[in-house]
VEXKE-370344 format. One record per residue (C-alpha): x, y, z; residue in one letter. Coordinates in steps of 0.1 Angstrom, whole numbers, padded with zeros to 4 digits, always signed. Layout:
REM VEXKE-370344
XYZA ...
This chain:
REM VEXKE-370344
-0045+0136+0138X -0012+0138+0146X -0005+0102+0145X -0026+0099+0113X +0003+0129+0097X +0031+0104+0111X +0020+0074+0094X +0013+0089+0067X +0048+0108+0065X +0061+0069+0061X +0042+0060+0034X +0049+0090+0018X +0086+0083+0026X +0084+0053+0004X +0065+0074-0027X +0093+0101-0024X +0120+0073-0023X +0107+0055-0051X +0100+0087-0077X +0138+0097-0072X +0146+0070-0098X +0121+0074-0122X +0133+0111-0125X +0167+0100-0128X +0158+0070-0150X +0177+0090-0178X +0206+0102-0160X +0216+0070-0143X +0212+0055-0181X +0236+0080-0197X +0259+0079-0163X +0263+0037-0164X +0254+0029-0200X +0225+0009-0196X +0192+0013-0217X +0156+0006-0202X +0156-0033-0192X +0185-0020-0170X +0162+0011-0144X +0134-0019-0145X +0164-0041-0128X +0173-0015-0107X +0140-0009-0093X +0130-0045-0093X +0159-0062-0071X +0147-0036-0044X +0111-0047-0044X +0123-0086-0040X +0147-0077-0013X +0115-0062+0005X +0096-0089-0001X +0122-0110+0015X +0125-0089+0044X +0086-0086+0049X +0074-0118+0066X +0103-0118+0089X +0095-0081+0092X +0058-0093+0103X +0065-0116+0129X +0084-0087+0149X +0052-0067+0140X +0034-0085+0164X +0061-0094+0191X +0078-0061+0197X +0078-0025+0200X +0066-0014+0166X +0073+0022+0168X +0106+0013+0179X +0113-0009+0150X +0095+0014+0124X +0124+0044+0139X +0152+0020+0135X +0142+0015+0100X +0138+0043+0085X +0172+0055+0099X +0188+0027+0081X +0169+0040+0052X +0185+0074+0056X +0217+0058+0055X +0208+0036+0024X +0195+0067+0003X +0230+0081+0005X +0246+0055-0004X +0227+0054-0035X +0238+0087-0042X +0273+0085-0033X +0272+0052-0059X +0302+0053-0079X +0289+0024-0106X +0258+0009-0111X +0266-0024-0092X +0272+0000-0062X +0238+0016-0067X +0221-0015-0073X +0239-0026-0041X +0222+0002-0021X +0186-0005-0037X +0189-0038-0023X +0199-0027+0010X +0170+0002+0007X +0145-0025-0001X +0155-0043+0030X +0150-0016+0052X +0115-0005+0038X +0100-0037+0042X +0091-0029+0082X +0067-0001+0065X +0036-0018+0052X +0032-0048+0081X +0042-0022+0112X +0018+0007+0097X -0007-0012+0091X -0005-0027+0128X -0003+0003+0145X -0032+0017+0120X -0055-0010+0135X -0050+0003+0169X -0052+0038+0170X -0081+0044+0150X -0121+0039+0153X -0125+0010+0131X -0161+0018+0121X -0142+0047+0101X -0115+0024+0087X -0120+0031+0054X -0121+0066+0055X -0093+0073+0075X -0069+0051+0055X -0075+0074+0029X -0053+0097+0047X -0028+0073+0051X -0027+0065+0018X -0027+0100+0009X +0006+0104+0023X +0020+0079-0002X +0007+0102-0030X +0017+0138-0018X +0050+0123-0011X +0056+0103-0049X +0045+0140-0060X +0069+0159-0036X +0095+0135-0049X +0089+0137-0084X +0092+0176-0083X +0118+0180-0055X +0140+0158-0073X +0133+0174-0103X +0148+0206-0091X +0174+0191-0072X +0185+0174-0106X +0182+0204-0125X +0202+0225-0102X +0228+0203-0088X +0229+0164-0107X +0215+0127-0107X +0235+0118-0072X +0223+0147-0048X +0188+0142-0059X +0190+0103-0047X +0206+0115-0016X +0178+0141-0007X +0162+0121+0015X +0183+0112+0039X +0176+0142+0058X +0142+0138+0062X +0144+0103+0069X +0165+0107+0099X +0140+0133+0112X +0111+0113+0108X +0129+0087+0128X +0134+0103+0156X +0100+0116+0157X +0085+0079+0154X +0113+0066+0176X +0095+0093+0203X +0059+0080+0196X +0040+0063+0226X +0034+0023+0215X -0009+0019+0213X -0023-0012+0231X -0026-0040+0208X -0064-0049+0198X -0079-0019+0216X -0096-0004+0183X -0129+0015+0188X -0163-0007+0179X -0195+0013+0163X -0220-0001+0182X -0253+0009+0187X -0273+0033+0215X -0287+0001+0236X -0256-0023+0226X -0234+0004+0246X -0263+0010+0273X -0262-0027+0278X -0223-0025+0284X -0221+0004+0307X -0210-0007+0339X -0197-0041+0330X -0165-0049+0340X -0144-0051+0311X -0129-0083+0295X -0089-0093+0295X -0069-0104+0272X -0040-0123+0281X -0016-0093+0290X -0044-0080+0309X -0054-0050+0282X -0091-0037+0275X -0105-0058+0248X -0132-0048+0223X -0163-0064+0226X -0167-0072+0184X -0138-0066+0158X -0153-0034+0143X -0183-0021+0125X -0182-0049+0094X -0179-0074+0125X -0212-0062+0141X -0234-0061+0111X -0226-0091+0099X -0234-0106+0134X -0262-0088+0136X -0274-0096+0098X -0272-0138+0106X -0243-0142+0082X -0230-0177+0090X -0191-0184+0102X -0164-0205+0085X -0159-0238+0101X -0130-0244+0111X -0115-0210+0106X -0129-0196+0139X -0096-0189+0157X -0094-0198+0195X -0058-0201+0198X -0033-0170+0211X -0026-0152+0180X +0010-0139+0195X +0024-0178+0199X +0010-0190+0164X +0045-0192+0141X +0049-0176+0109X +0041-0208+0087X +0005-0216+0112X -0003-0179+0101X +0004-0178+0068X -0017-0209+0063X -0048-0197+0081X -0046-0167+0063X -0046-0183+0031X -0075-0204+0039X -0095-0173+0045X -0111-0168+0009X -0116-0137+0003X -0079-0130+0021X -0064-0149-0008X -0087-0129-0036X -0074-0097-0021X -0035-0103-0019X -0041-0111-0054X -0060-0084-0065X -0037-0059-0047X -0009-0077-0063X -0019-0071-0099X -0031-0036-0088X +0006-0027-0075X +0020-0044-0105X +0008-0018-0131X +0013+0012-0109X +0045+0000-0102X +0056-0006-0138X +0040+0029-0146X +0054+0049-0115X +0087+0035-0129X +0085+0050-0168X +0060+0075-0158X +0087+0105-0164X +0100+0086-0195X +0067+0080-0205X +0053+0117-0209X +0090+0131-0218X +0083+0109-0250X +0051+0104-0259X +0037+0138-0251X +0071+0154-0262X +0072+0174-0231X +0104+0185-0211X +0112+0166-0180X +0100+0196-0155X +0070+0198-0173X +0062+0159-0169X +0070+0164-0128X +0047+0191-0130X +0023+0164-0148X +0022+0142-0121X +0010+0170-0099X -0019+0178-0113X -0027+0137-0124X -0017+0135-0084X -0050+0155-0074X -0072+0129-0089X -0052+0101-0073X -0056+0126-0038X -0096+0129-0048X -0099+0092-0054X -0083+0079-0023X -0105+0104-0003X -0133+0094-0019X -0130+0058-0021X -0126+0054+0015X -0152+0077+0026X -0177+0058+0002X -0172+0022+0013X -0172+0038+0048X -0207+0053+0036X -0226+0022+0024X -0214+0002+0055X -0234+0025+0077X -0260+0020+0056X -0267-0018+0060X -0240-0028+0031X -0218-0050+0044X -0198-0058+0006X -0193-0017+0010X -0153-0021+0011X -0158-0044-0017X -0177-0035-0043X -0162+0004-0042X -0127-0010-0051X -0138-0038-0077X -0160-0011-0098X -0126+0013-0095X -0102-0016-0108X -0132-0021-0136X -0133+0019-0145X -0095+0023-0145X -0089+0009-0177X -0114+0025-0198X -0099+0061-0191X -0069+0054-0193X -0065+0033-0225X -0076+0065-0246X -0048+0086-0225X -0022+0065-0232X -0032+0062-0268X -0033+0101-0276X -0002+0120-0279X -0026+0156-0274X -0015+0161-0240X -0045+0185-0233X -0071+0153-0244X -0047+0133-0223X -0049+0151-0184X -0083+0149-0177X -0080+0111-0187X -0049+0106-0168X -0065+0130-0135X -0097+0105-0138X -0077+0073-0141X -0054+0085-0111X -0085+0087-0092X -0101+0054-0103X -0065+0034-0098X -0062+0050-0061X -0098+0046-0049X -0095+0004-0039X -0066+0012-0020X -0084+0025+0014X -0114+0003+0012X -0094-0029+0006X -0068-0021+0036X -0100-0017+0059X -0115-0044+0047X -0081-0068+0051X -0083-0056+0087X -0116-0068+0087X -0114-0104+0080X -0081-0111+0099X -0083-0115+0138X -0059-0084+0156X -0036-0103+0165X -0027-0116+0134X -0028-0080+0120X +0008-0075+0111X +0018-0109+0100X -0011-0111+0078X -0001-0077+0064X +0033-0092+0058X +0022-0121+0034X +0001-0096+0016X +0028-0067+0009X +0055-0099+0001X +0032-0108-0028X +0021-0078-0034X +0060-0064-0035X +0072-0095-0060X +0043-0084-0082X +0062-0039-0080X +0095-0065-0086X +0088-0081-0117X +0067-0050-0133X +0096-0027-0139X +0115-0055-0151X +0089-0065-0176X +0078-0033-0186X +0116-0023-0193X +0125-0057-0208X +0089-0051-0233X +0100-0015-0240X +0140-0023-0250X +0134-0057-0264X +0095-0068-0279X +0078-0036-0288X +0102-0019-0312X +0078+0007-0329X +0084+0044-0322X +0063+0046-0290X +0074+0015-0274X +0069+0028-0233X +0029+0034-0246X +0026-0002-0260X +0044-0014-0227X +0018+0010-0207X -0018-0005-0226X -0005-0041-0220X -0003-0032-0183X -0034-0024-0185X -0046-0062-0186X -0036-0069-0148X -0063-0045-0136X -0092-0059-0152X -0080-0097-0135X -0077-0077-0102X -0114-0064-0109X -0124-0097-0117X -0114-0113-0081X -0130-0085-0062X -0165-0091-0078X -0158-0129-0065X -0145-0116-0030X -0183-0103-0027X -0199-0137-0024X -0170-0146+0004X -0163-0112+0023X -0195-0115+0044X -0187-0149+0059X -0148-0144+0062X -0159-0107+0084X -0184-0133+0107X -0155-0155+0115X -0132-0132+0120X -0156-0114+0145X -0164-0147+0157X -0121-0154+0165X -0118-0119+0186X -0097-0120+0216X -0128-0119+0238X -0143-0155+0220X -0105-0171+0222X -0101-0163+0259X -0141-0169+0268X 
């Protein structure tokens, strides 16, 4: 559990890093004279730089040390955080977004990595959630810490705040033993492990343990006949396949493809919202800045109930015999999300407004464990952090361009009194297209899940 609290300390690193500018969104306006269009900017060049910095990021995923590069990271990123605060005009600060983008980019591909190796995958799903959960409690630590920090000191020392923290969690990663690559727990059943016991176990090419089947998808859908991919069965060493021979067989796997995309739209209108979100509710709801943090907290224990929950569903109906689980949780979710949240947007009664926001929170954060489990599940392990590398550099251009559309649509096309909310309900689009894909990724999951089983370490080397 205690390496479950570290990774999810990480995550949460990012959420706390990211919410310091949304509270400051008006601040930094009044400090450098810029209007809406001009936070979206300032948030967006970060999320390019990271997608930039992501697929180089992945290849060093899988070649070196990964708790060693995650440590070095997020020191840099204590260093970057005061910079931003120590920004004496708004090129500076733009200057140290970039470089803070940069730096954050090792999270998503070397987390994700290391995810796949210290947990039982059969429980994927469900322990994710408490990853993912970090993310949340620390976007809602960051809204009200900086909240505070603003109120009782200014704009600068709350973008500084987390420098401290950051350097502590480094050295606390930096002291983290490395896990053996590919040596994730299998759910198998009562005779399959009977009929195991005493053989000697298979290699892999540095000589580590390898799993006898990729993980509890992998072994139902063996077990259930499903049919493999020709042609995508890898039998090649993962670690000497270059960034361009990965990013092509992962493209080639369906329901891979389907799933960056849907997480791309997903992350594009929770990033364009996490961005306003303060504006948004100071506004609309004409509520004072402390009360919107506060907000966030109580919207926050729907995203916390949904990420639980969505996890520990998926997780459910794939012990049950349903292999599309970890599909067909997050593609209802993206479906729901929508519907409750239109009417909360609409409103201006705040109290008609929470329980909407609280049950869109939890229907927005439900895909996110099921779909990371099930990415894990149609990629081979040693692809694991490459893979994850494409997906967060697409999904990062789609949190780039959302706060610079959603500023650029509230300063410049919607020009009514409650232009943020007309911004917000045309966001709303992107989730239903994500929705879409993820009732198609159902007809392809199965097969992608048999060929990745069928392209384990074991199969490559046999």
């Amino acid at each position: 559990m205690a390496v479950l609290a570290l990774l999810a300390a990480v995550v949460g690193l990012d959420g706390a890093d990211k919410a310091t500018i949304s509270v400051n969104a008006r601040a930094i306006e009044h400090a450098f004279s810029i209007n809406d269009a001009g936070i979206g900017l300032l948030v967006s060049v970060s999320s390019l730089t990271g997608a930039l910095f992501t697929l180089p990021v992945g290849v060093l995923t899988d070649r070196v040390t990964r708790v060693r590069l995650l440590g070095t990271s997020i020191a840099l990123w204590a260093l970057a955080s005061l910079a931003s605060g120590l920004a004496p005009s708004f090129g500076w600060l733009m200057a140290a977004r970039v470089a803070l983008g940069a730096v954050t980019a090792t999270a998503g591909p070397t987390v994700a990595s290391l995810f796949g190796d210290f947990f039982p995958a059969g429980e994927r799903a469900r322990l994710y959630g408490y990853v993912l959960a970090g993310e949340l409690v620390g976007t809602g630590a960051g809204y009200v810490i900086t909240s505070g920090i603003t109120a009782l000191t200014s704009w600068r020392f709350s973008l500084a705040w987390l420098t401290l923290p950051a350097l502590a969690l480094s050295a606390v990663v930096w002291r983290t033993p490395e896990p053996s690559r590919g040596r994730q727990e299998t759910l198998t059943s009562g005779r399959e492990r009977s009929k195991d016991r005493g053989k000697p176990s298979s290699q892999g090419p540095a000589g580590e343990a390898l799993p006898e089947a990729q993980d509890a998808a992998g072994h139902l859908a063996e077990e259930s006949g499903v049919p493999v991919v020709r042609g995508q069965v890898l039998v090649e060493d993962p670690r000497r396949m270059s960034l361009w021979r990965v990013a092509r067989y992962v493209l080639r796997i369906r329901t891979a493809l389907l799933m960056i995309t849907a997480s791309a739209l997903g992350y594009f209108f929770f990033a364009g919202v996490r961005t306003f979100a303060l504006l948004f509710a100071t506004r609309h709801y004409a509520i004072s800045t402390g009360a919107a943090s506060g907000l966030t907290l109580v919207v926050g224990t729907g995203a916390l109930a949904g990420v639980f929950g969505g996890g520990r569903l998926a997780d459910l109906l794939l012990r049950r015999g349903y292999l599309n689980g970890r599909v067909l949780v997050p593609s209802l979710a993206l479906l729901l999300a929508p519907l409750a949240l239109a009417p909360a947007f609409i409103t201006t009664s705040l109290w008609a407004a929470v329980p909407l926001l609280t049950l869109g929170a939890a229907l927005l954060a439900a895909p996110n464990p099921p779909l990371d489990a099930a990415r894990l599940d149609i990629v081979p392990p040693g692809l694991w952090g490459r893979a994850e590398a494409i997906r967060t550099a697409v999904r990062t251009l789609g949190e780039f361009l959302a706060p610079l559309l959603f500023g650029y649509l509230s300063a410049s096309v919607f020009t009514g009194a409650d232009h943020l909310r007309d911004a917000f309900l045309l966001g709303l689009a992107p989730l239903a297209a994500a929705a879409s894909l993820g009732f198609l990724a159902l007809w392809t999951y199965p097969r992608d899940v048999a060929t990745a089983n069928a392209s384990g370490p074991r199969r490559a080397s046999a």
